[in-house]
N, C-alpha and C positions, 0 to 999 in steps of 0.2 A: 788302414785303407778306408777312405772313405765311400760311402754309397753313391753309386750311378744317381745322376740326377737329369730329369728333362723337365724343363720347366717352360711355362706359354704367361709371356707380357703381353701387353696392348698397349700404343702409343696414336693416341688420334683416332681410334676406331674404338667401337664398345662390341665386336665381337666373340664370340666365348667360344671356345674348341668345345667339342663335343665327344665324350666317351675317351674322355685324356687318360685313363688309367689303359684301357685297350691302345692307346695310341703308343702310349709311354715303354710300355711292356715291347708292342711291336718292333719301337723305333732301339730298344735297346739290345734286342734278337738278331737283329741286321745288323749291329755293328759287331756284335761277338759273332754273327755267321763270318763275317767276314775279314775273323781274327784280330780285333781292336777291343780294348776296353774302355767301356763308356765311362767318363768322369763325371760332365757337368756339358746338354747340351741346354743352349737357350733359343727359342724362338720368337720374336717380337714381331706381332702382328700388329699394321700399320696401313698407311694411307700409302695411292699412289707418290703425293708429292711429297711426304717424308720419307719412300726411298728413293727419290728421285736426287733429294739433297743428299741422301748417303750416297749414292751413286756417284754424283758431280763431286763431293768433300774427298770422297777417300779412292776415288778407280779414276777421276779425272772421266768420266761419263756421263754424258746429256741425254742420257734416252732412260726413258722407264723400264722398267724391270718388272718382273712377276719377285725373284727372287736374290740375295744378296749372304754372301756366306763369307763368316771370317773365324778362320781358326784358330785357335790362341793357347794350342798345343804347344807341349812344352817337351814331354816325354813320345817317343817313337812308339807306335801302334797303341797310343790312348788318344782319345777326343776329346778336348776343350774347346768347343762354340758358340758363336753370336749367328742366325740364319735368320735377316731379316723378313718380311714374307708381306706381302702388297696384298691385302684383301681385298680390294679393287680389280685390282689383275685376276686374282684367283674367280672371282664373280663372276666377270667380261669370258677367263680362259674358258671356264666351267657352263658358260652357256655357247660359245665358240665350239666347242669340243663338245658339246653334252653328255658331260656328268653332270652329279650334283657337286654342288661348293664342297662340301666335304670330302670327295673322290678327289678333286681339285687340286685342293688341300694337303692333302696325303700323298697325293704325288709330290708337290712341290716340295713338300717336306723329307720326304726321303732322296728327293732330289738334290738339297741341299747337303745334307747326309751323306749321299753319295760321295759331294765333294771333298768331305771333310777325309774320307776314305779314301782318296786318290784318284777316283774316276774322274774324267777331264770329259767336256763336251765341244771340243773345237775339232771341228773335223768329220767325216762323213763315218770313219770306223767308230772313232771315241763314243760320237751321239748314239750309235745304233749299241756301242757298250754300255751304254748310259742309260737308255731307253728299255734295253733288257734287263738290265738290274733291276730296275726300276719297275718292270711291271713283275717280275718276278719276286719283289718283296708287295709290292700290292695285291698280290695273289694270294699270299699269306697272310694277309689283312684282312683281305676280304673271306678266306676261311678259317678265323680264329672267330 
């Protein structure tokens, strides 16, 4: 069996994730809370207009995105994924919304996560299931 992995790229940005072993830990308590085992999750932190091209290459979508998530599970209740993440968006969201980039961050990122776990965001019930999740593991974020 191999070890759970969460791993942070950059592509066109030189920003650095902050307190990744607390992040890491986090992000792989949420996916065993929620009866998965984490294999190997990736997130590549990037510019708006290089997820703009993922967006338009692979969803057939012209608009920016904060966030882009691809699964590449193979086996039923484990996680293998690519969660691209617009640190541009996350900036713009994070003063929009005021937090700080980091809270941003964290959200978007388990936001992603979420996906990978089956939660859907299309629809007025799904979002508000999504959004509780969601602050629900940033609760436990923010008290670890």
């Amino acid at each position: 069996m191999s070890k759970a992995s969460v791993n942070f790229f950059t592509e066109d940005t030189n920003y650095t994730v902050k307190k990744k072993t607390i992040i890491k830990n986090w992000l792989k308590s949420a996916v065993e809370a929620e009866g998965y085992q984490l294999k190997e999750l990736n997130f590549i932190l990037c510019s708006d207009e290089y997820l703009l091209r993922i967006n338009q290459d692979y969803l057939n979508h012209d608009t920016y995105t904060d966030v882009i998530t691809f699964d590449n599970s193979e086996e039923l209740k484990t996680i293998v994924g690519d969660i691209f993440i617009s640190i541009e968006r996350i900036k713009e969201n994070a003063a929009t919304f005021k937090h700080t980039v980091e809270q941003e961050l964290c959200r978007v990122m388990i936001h992603g996560t979420l996906h990978l776990l089956g939660y859907k965001d299309k629809g007025k019930a799904a979002k508000t299931k999504m959004t509780d999740r969601e602050d629900h593991y940033l609760a436990l974020l923010a008290n670890s």
